[in-house]
N, C-alpha and C positions, 0 to 999 in steps of 0.2 A: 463611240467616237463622236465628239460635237459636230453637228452640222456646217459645213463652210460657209461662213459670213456672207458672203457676196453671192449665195442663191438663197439666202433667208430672206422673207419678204420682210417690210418691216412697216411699223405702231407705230404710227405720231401723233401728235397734237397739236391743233394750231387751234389755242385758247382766247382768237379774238378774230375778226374779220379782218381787221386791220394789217393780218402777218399774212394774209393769203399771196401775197406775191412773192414772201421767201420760197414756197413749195414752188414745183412744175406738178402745178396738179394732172396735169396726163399721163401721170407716171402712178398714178393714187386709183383704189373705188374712196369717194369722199363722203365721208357720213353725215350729214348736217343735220347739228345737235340747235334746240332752238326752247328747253325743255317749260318754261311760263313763256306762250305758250302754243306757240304754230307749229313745232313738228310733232308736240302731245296732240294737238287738236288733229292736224293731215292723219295722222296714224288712227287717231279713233273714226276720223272719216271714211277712210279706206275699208278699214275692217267693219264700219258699218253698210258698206255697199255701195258710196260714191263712186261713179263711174271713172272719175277724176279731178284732181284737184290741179290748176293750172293756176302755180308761181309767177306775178308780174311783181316789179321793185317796186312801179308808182300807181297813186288812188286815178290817177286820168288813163293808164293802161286797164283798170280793172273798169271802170267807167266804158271804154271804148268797146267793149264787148259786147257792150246792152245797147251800144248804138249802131252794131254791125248787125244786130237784128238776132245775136245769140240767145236763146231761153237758158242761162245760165242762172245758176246765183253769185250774188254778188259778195264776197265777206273783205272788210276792210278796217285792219287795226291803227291807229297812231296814236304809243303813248298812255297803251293801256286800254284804250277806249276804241268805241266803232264809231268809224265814220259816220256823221249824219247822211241821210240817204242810199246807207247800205243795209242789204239783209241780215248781216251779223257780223262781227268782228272775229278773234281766233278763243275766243271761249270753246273748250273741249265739248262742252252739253248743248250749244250748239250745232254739234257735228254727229247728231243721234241720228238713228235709222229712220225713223218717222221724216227727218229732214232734207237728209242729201241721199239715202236706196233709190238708187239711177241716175244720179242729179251730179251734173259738174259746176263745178264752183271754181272762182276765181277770185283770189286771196293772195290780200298786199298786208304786212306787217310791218312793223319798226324796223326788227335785226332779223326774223328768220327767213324771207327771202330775198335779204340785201346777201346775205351769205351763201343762201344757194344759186345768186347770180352770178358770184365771183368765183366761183367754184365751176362753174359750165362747162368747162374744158376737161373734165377728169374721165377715166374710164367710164367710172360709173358712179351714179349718185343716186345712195341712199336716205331714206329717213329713220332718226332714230330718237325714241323715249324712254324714259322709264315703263312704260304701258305694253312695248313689243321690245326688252332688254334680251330676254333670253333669245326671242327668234332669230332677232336683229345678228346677236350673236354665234349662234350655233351658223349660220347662213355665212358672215366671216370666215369663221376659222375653215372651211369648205372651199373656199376661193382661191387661197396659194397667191394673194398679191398685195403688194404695196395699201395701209389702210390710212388715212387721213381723215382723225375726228375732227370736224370743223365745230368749234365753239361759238355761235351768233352772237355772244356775249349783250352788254348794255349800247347802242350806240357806237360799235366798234370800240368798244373798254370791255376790260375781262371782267367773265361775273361767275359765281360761285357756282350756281344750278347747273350750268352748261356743263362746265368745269367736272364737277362729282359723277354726270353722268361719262364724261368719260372717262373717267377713274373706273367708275363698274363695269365699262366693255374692257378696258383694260387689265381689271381684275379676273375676268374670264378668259380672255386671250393670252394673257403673259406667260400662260405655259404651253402657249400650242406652235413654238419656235418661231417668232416673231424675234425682231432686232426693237427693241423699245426705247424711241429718244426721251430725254430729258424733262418735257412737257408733260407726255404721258406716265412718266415715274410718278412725276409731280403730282399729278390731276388719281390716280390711284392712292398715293398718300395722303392728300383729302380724303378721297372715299373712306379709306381706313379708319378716318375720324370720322365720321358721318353717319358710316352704314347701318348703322343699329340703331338711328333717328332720323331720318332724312330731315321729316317736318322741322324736328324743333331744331337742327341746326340750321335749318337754312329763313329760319327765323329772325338772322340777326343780317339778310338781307338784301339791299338796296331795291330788290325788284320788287321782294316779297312786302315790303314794304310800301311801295307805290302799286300794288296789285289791294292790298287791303283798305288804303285809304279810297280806291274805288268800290270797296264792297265785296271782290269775289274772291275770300279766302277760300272759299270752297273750290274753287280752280285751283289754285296753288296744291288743297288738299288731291284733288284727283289727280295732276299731274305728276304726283311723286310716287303712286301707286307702280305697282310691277308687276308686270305681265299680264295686265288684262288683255292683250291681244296679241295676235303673231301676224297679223297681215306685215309688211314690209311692204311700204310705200318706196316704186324706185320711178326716177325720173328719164323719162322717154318722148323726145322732144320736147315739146315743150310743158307736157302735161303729165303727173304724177300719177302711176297705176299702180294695182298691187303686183308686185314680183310675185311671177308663175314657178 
């Protein structure tokens, strides 16, 4: 007999930053997808042994840390590029073991933690990439609650990378009796088109684009890679650890 609708948790997608106020995200664990390239980079940070990675929205919040007398590092993205006067921007090879094992860093990007601020209020907030897809996943479907993929899209505009990966948690959960809205149908019928190239379809864009005329297709390369890690970065005050 079908499960009764109204104790089935359920699968959404909010494909832009911009729609976070249609949710009541405290009703949600919110996933925030950010995939070129601050929740690929947090996740390889984590699983290389940062002690934690602390999300501020602005470059003068990530600044004020090193003026409070913190031994932090500093990583700040806008636009593709690192801030002058910071340690590194959100490049994944950045975030190797030799650089952050014990080291907390504090890291401002364009969209990926304009989205995990808006999102603050939810049960609980994960990170997710192509890099920790499976863990990220299997740890979901374990939960029994309301899941919310937040898409950091381009500038609050939807973008395709974001998009695809939630297609693929979506492709893993759709049979584990989830209620699935409209977004997430959608963002899985992408993937459908995609899955068996990530790279070259997502070749034809807008980020992947403004990511190569800086030089790091190799970032866009590592970022689409699957499962090189299972740490699961979740967010705990105000600072990202790995889920125990």
């Amino acid at each position: 007999m079908e499960q009764n609708t109204s104790t089935r948790p359920r699968l959404e997608a909010c494909l832009t930053p911009a729609l976070i106020p249609l949710y009541d995200v405290k009703d949600y664990i919110v996933v925030v997808i950010d995939i070129f390239r601050a929740t690929t980079s947090i996740c390889y940070g984590i699983e290389n042994g940062a002690e934690a990675i602390i999300p501020v929205s602005q470059v003068e919040e990530c600044s004020a840390y090193v003026e409070k007398g913190f031994d932090y590092l500093l990583a700040a993205e806008r636009n593709g590029e690192v801030v002058p006067g910071f340690d590194f921007g959100n490049s994944p090879f950045s975030y190797t073991t030799e650089k952050v094992s014990g080291k907390t860093v504090v890291l401002t990007t364009t969209n990926g933690t304009h989205a995990l601020h808006l999102s603050r209020a939810a049960k609980k907030i994960v990170i997710g990439a192509f890099i920790n897809l499976t863990s990220i996943c299997n740890w979901l479907k374990q939960q029994n609650e309301n899941i919310l993929l937040v898409c950091s899209g381009w500038k609050n505009n939807f973008n395709l990378e974001d998009t695809l990966f939630a297609g693929a948690v979506v492709e893993q959960l759709k049979d584990a009796g989830f209620i699935v809205d409209d977004p997430a149908i959608a963002a899985n019928d992408l993937y459908q088109i995609a899955k068996d190239d990530l790279n070259q379809y997502l070749k034809k864009t807008s980020h992947s684009e403004r990511l190569k005329k800086l030089g790091i297709e190799a970032d866009i390369e590592f970022c689409l890679k699957v499962d090189l890690t299972t740490a699961i970065p979740v967010l705990e005050g105000e600072r990202l650890v790995k889920l125990s």
